[in-house]
VOBA-1610 file (N, C-alpha, C; in pm, whole numbers, padded with zeros to 5 digits, always signed):
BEGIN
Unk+16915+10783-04309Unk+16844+10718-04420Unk+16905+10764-04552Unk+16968+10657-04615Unk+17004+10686-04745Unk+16933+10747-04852Unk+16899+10850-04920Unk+16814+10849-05023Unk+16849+10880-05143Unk+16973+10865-05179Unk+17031+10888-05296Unk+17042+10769-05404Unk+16989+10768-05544Unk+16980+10647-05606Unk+17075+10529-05602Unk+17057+10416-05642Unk+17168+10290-05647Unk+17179+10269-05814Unk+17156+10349-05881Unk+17178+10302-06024Unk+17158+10472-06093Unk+17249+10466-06157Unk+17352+10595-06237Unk+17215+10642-06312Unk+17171+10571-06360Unk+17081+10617-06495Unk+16942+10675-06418Unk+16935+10623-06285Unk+16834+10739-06240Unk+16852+10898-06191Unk+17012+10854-06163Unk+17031+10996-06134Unk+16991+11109-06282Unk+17058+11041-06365Unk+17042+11119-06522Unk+16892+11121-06519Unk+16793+11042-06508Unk+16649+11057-06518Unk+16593+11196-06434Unk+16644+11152-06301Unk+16628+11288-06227Unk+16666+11451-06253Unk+16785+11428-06329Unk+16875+11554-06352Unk+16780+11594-06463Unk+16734+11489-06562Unk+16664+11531-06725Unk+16542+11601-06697Unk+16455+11513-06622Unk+16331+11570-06522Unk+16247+11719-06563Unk+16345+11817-06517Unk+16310+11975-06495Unk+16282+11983-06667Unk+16304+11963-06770Unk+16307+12009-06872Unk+16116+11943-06945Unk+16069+11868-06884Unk+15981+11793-06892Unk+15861+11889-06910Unk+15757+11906-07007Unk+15630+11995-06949Unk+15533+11987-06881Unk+15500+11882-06816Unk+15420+11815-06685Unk+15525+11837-06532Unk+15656+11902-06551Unk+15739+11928-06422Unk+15780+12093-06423Unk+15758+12133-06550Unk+15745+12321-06514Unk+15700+12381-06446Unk+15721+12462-06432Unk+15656+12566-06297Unk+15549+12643-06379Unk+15453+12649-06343Unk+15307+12735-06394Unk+15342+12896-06366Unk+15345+13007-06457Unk+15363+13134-06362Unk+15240+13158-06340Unk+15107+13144-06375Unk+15010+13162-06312Unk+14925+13109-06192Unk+15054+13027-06117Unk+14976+13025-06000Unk+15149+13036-05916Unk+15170+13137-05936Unk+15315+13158-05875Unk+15317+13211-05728Unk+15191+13266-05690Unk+15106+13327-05574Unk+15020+13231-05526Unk+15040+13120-05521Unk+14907+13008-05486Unk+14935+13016-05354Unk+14981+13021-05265Unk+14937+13021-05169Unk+14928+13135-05080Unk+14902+13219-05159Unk+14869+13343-05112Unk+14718+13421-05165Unk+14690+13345-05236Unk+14565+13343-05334Unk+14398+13339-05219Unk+14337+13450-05255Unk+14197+13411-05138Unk+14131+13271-05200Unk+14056+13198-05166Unk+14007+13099-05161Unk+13927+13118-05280Unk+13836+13225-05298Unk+13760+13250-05416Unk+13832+13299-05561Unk+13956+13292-05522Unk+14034+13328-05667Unk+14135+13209-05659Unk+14134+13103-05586Unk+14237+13013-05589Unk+14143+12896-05667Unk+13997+12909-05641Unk+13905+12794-05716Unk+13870+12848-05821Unk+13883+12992-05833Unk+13846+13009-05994Unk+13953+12956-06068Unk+14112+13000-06021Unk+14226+12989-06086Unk+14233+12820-06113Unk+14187+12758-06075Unk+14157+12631-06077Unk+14096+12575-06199Unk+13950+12646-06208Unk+13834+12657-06272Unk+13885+12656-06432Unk+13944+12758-06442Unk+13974+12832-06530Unk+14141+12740-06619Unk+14156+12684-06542Unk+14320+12599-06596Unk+14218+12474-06636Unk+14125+12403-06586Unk+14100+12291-06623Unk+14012+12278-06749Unk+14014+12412-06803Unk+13981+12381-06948Unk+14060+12343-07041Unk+14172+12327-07002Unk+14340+12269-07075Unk+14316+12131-07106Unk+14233+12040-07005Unk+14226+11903-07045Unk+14209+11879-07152Unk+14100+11960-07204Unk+13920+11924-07265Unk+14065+11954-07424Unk+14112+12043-07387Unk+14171+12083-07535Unk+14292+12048-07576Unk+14332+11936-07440Unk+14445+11851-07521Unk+14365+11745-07549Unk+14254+11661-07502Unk+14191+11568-07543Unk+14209+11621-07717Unk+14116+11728-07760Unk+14024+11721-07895Unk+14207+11721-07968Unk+14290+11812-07932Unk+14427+11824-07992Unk+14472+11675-08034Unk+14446+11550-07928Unk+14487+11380-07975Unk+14361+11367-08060Unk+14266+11380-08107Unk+14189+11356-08178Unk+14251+11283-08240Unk+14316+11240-08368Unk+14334+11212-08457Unk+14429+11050-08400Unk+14517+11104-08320Unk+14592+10946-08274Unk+14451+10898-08155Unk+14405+10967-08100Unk+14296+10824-08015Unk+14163+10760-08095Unk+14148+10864-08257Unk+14053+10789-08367Unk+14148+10664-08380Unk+14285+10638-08421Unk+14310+10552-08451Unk+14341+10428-08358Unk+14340+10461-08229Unk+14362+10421-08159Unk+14244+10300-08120Unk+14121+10403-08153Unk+14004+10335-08071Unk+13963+10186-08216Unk+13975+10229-08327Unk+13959+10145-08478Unk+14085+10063-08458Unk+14206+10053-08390Unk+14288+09935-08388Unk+14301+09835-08261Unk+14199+09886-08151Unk+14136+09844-08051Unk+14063+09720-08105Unk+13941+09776-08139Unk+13818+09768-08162Unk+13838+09628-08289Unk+13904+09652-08382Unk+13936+09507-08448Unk+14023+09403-08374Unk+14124+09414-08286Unk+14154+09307-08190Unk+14083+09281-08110Unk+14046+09361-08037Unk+13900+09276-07907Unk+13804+09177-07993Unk+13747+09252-08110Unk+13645+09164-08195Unk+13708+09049-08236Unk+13798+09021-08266Unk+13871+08875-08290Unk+13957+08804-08189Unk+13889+08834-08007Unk+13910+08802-07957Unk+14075+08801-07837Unk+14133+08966-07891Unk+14262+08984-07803Unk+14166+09060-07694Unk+14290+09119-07564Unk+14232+09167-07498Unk+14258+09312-07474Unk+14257+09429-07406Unk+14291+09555-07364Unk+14357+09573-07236Unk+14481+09578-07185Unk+14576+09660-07094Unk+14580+09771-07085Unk+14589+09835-06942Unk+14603+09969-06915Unk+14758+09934-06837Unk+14846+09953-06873Unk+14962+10035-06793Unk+15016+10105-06699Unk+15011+10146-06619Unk+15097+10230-06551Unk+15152+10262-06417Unk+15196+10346-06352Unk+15243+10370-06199Unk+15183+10510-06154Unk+15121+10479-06015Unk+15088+10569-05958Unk+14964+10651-05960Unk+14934+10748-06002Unk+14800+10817-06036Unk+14780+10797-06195Unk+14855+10726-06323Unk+14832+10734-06444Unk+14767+10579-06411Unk+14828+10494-06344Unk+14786+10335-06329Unk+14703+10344-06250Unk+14659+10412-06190Unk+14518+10451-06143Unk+14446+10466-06184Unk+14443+10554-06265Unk+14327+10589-06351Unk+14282+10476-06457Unk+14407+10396-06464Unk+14386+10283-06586Unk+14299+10192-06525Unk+14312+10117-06416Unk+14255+10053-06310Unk+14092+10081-06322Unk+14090+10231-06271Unk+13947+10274-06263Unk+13891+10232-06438Unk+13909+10258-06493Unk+13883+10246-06634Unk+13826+10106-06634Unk+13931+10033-06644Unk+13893+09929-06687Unk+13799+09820-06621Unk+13796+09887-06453Unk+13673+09831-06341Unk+13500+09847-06432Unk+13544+09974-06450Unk+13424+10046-06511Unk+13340+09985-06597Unk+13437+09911-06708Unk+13341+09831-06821Unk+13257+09721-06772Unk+13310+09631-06656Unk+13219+09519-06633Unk+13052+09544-06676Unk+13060+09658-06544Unk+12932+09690-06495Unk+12886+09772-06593Unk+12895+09881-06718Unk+12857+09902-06803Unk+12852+09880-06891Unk+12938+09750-06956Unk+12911+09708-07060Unk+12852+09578-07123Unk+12879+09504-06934Unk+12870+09342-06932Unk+12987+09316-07003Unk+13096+09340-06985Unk+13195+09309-07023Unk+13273+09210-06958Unk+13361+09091-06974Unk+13423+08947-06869Unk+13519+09049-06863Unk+13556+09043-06734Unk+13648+09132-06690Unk+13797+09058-06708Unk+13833+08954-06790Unk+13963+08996-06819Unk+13910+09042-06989Unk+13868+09110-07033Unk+13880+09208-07152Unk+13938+09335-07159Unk+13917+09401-07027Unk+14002+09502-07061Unk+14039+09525-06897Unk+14159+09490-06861Unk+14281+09490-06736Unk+14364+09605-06685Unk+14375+09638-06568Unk+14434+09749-06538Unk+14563+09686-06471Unk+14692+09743-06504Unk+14791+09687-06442Unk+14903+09784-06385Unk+14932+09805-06248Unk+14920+09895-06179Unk+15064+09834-06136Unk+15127+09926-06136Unk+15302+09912-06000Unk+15279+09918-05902Unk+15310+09804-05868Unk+15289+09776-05680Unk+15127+09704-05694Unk+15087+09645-05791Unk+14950+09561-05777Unk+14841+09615-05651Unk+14718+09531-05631Unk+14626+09652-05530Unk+14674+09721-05441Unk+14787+09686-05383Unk+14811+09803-05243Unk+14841+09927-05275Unk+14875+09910-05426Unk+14909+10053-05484Unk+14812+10159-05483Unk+14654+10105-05500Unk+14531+10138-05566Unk+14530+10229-05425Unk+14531+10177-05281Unk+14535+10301-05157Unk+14654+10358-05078Unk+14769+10271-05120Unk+14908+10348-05042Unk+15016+10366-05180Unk+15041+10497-05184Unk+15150+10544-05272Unk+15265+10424-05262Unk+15305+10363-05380Unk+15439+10317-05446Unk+15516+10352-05518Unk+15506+10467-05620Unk+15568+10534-05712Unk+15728+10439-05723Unk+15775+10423-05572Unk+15923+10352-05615Unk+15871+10252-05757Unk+15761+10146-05733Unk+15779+10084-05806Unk+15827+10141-05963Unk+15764+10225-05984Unk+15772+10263-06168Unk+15917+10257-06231Unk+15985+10290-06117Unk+16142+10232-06166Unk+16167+10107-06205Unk+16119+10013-06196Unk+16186+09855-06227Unk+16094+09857-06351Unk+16169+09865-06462Unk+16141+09846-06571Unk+16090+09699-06627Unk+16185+09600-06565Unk+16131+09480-06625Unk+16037+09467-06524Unk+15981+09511-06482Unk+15861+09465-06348Unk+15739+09503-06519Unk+15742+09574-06560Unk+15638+09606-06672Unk+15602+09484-06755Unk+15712+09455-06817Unk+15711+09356-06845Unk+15651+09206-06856Unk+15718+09177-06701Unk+15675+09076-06641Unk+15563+09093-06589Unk+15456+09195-06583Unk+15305+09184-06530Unk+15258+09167-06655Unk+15293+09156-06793Unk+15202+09158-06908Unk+15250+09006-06961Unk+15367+08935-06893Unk+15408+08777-06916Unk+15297+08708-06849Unk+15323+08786-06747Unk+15243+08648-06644Unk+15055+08679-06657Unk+15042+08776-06767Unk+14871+08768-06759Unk+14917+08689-06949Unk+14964+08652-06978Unk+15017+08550-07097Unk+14972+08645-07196Unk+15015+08771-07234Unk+15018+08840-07342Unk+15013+08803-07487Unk+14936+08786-07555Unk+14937+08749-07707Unk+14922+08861-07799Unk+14963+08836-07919Unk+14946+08879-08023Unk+14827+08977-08033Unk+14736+08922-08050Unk+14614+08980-08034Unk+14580+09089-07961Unk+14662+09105-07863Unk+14616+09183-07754Unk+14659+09341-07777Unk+14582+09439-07692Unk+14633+09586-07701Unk+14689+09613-07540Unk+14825+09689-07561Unk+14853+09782-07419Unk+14834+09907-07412Unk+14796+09980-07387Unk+14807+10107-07352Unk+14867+10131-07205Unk+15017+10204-07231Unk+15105+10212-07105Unk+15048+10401-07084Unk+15021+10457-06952Unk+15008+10558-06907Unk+15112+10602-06850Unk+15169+10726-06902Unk+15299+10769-06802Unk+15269+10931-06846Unk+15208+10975-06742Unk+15218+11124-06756Unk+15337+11190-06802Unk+15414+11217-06766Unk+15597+11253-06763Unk+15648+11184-06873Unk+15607+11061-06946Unk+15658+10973-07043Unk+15763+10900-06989Unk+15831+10889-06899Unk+15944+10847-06848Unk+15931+10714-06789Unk+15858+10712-06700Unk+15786+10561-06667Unk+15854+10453-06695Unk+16010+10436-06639Unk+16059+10279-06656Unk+15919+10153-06679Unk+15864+10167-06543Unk+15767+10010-06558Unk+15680+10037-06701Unk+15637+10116-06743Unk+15570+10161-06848Unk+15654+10149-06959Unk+15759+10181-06972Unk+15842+10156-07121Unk+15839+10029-07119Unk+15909+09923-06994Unk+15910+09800-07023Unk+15796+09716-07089Unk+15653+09772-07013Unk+15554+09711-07074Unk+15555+09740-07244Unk+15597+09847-07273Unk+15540+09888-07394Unk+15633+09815-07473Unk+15768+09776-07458Unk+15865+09705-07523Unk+15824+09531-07512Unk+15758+09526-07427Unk+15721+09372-07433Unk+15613+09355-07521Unk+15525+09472-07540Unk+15382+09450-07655Unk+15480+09441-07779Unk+15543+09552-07818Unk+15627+09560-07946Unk+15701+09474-07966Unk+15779+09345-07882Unk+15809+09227-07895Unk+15727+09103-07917Unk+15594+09142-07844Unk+15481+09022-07838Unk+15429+09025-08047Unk+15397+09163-08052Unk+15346+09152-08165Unk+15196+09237-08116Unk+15189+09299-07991Unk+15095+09343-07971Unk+15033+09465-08002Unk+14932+09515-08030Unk+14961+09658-08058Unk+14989+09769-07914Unk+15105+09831-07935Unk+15150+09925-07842Unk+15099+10053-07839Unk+15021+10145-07735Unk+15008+10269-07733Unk+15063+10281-07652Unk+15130+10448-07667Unk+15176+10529-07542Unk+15061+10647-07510Unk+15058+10714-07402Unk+14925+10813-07336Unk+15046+10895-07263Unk+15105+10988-07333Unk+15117+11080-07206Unk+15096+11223-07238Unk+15150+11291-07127Unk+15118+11444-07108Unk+15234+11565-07141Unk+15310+11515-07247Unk+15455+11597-07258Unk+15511+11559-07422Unk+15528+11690-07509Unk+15556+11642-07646Unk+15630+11524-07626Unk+15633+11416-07774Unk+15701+11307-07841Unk+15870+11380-07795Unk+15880+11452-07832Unk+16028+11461-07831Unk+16068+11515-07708Unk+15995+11526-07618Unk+16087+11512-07472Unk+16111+11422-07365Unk+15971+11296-07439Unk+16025+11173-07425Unk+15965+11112-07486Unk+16049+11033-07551Unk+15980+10925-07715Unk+15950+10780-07567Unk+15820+10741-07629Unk+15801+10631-07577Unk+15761+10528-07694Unk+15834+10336-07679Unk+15797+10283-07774Unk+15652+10221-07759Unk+15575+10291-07920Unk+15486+10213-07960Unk+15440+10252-08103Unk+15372+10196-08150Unk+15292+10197-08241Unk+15183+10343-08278Unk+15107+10386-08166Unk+15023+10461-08144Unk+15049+10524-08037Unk+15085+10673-08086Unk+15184+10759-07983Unk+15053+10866-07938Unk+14981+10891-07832Unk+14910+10989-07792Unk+14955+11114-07691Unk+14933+11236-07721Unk+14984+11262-07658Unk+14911+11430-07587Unk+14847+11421-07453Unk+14731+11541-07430Unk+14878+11656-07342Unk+14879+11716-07418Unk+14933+11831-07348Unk+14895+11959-07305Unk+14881+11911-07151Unk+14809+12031-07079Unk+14904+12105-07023Unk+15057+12155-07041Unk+15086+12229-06971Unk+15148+12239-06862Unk+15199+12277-06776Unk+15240+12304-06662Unk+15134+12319-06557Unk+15159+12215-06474Unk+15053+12223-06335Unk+14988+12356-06259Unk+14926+12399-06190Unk+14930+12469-06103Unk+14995+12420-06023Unk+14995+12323-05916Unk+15063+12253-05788Unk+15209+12217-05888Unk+15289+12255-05873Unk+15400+12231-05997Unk+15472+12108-05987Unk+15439+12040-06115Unk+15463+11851-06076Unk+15327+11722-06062Unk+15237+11802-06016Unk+15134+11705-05957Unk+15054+11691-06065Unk+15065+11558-06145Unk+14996+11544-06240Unk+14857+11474-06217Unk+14844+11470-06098Unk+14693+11387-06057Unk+14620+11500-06119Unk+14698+11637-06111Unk+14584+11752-06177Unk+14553+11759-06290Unk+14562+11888-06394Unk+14561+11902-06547Unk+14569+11720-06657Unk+14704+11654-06585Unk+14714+11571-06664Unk+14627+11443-06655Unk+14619+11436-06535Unk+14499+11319-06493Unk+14357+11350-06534Unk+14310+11475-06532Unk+14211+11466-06562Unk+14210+11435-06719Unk+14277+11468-06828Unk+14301+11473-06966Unk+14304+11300-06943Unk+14378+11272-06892Unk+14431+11099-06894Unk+14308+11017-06900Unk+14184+11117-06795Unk+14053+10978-06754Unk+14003+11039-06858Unk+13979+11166-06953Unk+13889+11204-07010Unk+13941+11120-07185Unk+14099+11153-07164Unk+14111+10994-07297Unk+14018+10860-07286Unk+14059+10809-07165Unk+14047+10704-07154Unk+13887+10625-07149Unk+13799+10755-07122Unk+13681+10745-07091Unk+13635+10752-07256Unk+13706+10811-07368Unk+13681+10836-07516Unk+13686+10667-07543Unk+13821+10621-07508Unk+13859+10489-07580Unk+13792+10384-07540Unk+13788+10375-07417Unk+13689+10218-07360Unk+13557+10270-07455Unk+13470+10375-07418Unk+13308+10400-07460Unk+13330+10382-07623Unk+13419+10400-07679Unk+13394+10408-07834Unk+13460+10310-07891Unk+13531+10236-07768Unk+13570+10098-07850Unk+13411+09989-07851Unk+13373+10025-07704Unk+13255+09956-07662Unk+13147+09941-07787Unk+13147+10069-07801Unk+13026+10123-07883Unk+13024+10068-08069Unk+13223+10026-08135Unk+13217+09951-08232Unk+13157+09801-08205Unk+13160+09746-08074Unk+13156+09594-08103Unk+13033+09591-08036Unk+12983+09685-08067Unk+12824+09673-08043Unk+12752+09658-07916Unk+12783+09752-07830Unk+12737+09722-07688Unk+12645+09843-07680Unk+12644+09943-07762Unk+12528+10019-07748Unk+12432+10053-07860Unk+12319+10043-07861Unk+12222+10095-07981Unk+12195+10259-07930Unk+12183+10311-08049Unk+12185+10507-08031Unk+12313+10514-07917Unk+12190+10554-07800Unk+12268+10569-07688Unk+12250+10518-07603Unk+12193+10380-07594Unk+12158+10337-07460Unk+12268+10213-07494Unk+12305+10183-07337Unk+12348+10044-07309Unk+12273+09909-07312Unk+12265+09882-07414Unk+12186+09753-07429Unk+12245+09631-07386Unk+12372+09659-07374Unk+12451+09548-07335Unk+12446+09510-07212Unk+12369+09641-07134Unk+12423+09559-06959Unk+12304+09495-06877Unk+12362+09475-06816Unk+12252+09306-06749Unk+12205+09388-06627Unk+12070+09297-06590Unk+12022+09385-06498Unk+12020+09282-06358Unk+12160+09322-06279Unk+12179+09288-06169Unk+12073+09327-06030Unk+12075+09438-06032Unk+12029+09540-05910Unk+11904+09584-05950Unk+11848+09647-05838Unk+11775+09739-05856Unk+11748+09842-05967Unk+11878+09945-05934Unk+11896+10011-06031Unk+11898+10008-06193Unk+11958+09883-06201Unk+12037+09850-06351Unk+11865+09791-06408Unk+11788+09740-06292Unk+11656+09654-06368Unk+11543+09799-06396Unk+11565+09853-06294Unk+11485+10001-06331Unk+11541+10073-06475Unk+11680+10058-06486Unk+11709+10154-06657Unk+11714+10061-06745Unk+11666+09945-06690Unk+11645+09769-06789Unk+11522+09790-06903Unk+11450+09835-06790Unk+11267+09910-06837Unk+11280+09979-06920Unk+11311+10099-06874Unk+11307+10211-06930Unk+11352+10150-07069Unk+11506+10095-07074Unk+11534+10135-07244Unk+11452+10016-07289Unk+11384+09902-07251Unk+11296+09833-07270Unk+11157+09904-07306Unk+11125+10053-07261Unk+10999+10092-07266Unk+10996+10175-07387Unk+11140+10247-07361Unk+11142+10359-07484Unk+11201+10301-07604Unk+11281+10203-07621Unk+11330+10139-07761Unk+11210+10046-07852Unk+11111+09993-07751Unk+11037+09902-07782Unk+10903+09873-07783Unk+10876+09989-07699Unk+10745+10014-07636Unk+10648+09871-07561Unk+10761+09851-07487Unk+10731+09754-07396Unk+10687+09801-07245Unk+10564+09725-07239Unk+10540+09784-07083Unk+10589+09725-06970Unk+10610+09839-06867Unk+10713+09751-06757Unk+10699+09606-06714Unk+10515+09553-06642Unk+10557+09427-06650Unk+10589+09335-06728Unk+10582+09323-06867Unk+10604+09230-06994Unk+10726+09258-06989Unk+10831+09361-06951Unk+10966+09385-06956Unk+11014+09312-06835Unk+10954+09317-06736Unk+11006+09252-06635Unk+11019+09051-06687Unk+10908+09027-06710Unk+10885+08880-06792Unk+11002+08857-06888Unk+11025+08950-06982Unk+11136+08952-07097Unk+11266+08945-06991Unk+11267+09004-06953Unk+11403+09023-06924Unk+11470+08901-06793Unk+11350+08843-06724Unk+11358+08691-06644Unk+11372+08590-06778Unk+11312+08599-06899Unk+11310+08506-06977Unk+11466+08520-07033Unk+11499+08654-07038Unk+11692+08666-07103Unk+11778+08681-06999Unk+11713+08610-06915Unk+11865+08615-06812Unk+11924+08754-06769Unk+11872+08823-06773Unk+11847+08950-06727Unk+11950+09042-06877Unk+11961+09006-06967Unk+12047+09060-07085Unk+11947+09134-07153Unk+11926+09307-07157Unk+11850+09372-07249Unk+11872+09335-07339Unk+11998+09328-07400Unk+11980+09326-07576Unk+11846+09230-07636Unk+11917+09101-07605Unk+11799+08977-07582Unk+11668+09031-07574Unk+11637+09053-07476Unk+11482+09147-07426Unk+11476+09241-07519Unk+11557+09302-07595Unk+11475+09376-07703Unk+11479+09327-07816Unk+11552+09212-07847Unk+11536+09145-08017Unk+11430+09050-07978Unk+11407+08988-07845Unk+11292+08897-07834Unk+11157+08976-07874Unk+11165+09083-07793Unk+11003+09174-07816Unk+10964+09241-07946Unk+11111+09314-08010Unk+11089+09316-08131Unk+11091+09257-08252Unk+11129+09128-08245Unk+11144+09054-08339Unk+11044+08914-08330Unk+10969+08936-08196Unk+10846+08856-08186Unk+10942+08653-08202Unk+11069+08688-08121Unk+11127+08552-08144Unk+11132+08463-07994Unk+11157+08344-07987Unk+11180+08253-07870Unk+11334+08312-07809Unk+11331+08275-07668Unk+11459+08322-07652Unk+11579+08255-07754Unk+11542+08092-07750Unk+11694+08031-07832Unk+11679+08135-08018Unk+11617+08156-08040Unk+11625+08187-08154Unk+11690+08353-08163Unk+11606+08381-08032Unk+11694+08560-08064Unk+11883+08550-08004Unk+11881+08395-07941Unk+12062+08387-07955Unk+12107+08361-08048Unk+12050+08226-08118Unk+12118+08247-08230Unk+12154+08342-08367Unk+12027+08406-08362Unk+12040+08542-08439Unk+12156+08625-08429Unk+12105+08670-08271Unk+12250+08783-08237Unk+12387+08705-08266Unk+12457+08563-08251Unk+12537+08487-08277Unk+12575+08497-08427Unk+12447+08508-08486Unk+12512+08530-08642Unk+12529+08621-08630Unk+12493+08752-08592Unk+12555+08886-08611Unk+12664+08947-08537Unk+12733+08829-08475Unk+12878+08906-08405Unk+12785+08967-08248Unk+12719+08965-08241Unk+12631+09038-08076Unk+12598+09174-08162Unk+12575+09217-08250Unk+12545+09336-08282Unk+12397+09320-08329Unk+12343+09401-08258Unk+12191+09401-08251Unk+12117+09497-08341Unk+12176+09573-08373Unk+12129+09665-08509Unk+12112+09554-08628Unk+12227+09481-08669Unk+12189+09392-08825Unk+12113+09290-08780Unk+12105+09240-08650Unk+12022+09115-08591Unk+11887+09161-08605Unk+11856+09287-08572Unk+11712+09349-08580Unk+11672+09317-08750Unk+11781+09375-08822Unk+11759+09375-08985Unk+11744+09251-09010Unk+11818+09214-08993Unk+11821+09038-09040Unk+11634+08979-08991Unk+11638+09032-08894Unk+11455+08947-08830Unk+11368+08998-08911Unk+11397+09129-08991Unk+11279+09196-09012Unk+11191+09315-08972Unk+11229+09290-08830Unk+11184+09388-08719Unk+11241+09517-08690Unk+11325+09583-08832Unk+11377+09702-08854Unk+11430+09771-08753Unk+11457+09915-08689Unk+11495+09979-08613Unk+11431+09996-08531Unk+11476+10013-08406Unk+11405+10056-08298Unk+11357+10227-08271Unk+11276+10184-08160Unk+11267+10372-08130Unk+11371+10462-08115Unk+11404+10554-08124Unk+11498+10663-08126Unk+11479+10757-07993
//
């Protein structure tokens, strides 16, 4: 079995590799497998506070990140996640996530993965090499202007991931990069360069660890606080999500009981009368309006239910 590359420039990728800070060797777990079990999970324990403090360290590029989001979705572009392997994984998971918590149409924010679903349970990594494969998954979902990518490449290196990011910066789209290794050990093109640096692995290489977790704990910042500009949550509750299930109609109540002081069955009534949409159910109850009227309200206000409340009269809700 052959396993030596067919194209020169991977060998150089490979050779560049070792110098990378997501491919260093950790000296503190230089004994890992010699480590008792109760000092191999502390040693664990104790490294994964690295995420938390490359997150707050991007502070400043994922503020801007989430405010240049947040005005393209509102005028109607959409959100891409990027990547190969466990970084396009995590993008995937992300962007599953919003449906169901935000009531979000799920092509708003897309996960686009090397090697498409089979990737999601059997390793492809080959794919991340074909660069124009990046590309061409952000052609054929008809990429506009409007739209945001965010390409994930732990390592920064990510052929399929650069390509994508060179096709936003051609589209006119706004481009972020997300990875886990200073700008200058690999510049990736975009606009909005993020970058969580956790360090050298314990498992040395395996970025599903330190860097993945930093990756979902970005990513979990940017969807919730993009969400949260275009108005999908009042304080802290999800007002935005619909009450499918069981579950979702039981925390339907609740923020129906505590925002509004609505009692469960009149909430149950409200919320058959809005099509199961809290927001609705709480500008109807508090604003004492017909359902068509508490749409068109929220309609004048962009779906934002804070100035729709102002606008009725019916001031703020409970806290």
């Amino acid at each position: 079995m052959d396993l030596s590359p067919k194209d020169s420039s991977l060998v150089e990728a490979s050779d560049d590799r070792g110098h990378l800070l997501t491919e260093q060797a950790n000296p503190r777990s230089r004994d890992l497998d010699i480590l008792s079990t109760e000092d191999l999970v502390e040693l664990f324990i104790s490294e994964d506070i690295k995420p938390q403090e490359a997150v707050a360290g991007a502070s400043k590029a994922i503020t801007e990140a989430v405010d240049a989001i947040a005005e393209r979705l509102s005028s109607g572009g959409r959100l891409f996640y990027v990547g190969a392997g466990t970084s396009g994984r995590l993008g995937v998971l992300d962007a599953a996530e919003c449906p169901p918590t935000f009531c979000s149409p799920p092509e708003l924010v897309q996960g686009v993965l090397a090697g498409g679903a089979p990737a999601l349970l059997r390793s492809s990594e080959g794919l991340e090499d074909l660069r124009d494969a990046g590309a061409e998954e952000l052609r054929s979902r008809d990429l506009q202007a409007a739209d945001c990518v965010i390409g994930i490449a732990a390592g920064g290196t990510t052929p399929f991931v650069h390509g994508a990011l060179e096709e936003a910066l051609n589209t006119g789209s706004l481009a972020i990069a997300m990875a886990c290794v200073p700008s200058d050990q690999a510049p990736m093109p975009c606009s909005i360069d993020i970058r969580l640096l956790t360090g050298p692995e314990l498992l040395t290489g395996s970025t599903r660890l330190k860097a993945g977790t930093a990756t979902k704990m970005a990513l979990n910042v940017i969807s919730t606080s993009v969400m949260v500009r275009l108005g999908k949550v009042y304080g802290n509750r999800m007002v935005d999500v619909a009450a499918t299930n069981s579950k979702l109609v039981d925390r339907s109540l609740r923020i129906l009981r505590d925002l509004a002081d609505v009692p469960r069955e009149q909430g149950m009534d409200l919320l058959r009368e809005a099509d199961g949409s809290v927001k609705l159910a709480l500008l109807m109850a508090s604003a004492g309006l017909d359902r068509d009227s508490a749409v068109a309200l929220l309609e004048a206000h962009q779906q934002q239910l804070r100035p729709a409340l102002q606008a009725s009269g019916a001031g703020p809700l409970n806290r």
